[in-house]
N, C-alpha and C positions, 0 to 999 in steps of 0.2 A: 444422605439423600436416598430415600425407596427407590423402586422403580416407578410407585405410580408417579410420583413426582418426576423422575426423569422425562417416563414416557410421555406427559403433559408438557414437556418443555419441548420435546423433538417434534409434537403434534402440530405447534404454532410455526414454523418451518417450511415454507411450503416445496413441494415434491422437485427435487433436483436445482434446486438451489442453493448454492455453497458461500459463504461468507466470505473465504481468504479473498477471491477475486475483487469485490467489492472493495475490500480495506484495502487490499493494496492502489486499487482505480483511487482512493481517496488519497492515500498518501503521495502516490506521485505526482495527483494534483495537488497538494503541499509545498512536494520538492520544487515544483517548477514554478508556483507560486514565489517562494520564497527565493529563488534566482531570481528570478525575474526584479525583485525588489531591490536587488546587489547585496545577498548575502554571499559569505562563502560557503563552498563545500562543508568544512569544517562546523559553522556554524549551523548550516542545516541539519549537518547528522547533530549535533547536540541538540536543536530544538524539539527535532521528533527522534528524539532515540533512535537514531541509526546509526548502522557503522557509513564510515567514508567510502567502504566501495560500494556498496549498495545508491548511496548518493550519485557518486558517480559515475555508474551505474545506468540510473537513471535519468542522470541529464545528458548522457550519451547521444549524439543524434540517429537518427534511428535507418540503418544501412540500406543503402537502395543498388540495386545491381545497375551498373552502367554499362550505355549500349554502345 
């Protein structure tokens, strides 16, 4: 690949917007998806290529400080 070609590809990108956060927002909506359904852990990380701690990981519930 040139550059002009590169540079055309990073032009379509708009200014300060990053990809990984997105795919990951999609993917955890997958995980929790797919719990929700009564898979397991195990099964989840096989469906979307993850490992199991990432899984759970994410189905972790999410830490709230008590008063």
């Amino acid at each position: 690949m040139d550059m002009s070609q590169e540079a055309e590809m990073l032009a379509v990108v708009p200014e300060g917007a990053t990809e990984e956060p997105l795919i990951e927002e999609s993917v955890w909506g997958a995980v929790q998806t797919l719990r929700r359904r009564g898979l397991k852990k195990k099964e989840i990380g096989r469906q979307l290529d993850l490992d199991i701690k990432t899984v759970r990981k994410w189905l972790r519930p999410k830490w709230e400080a008590q008063r």
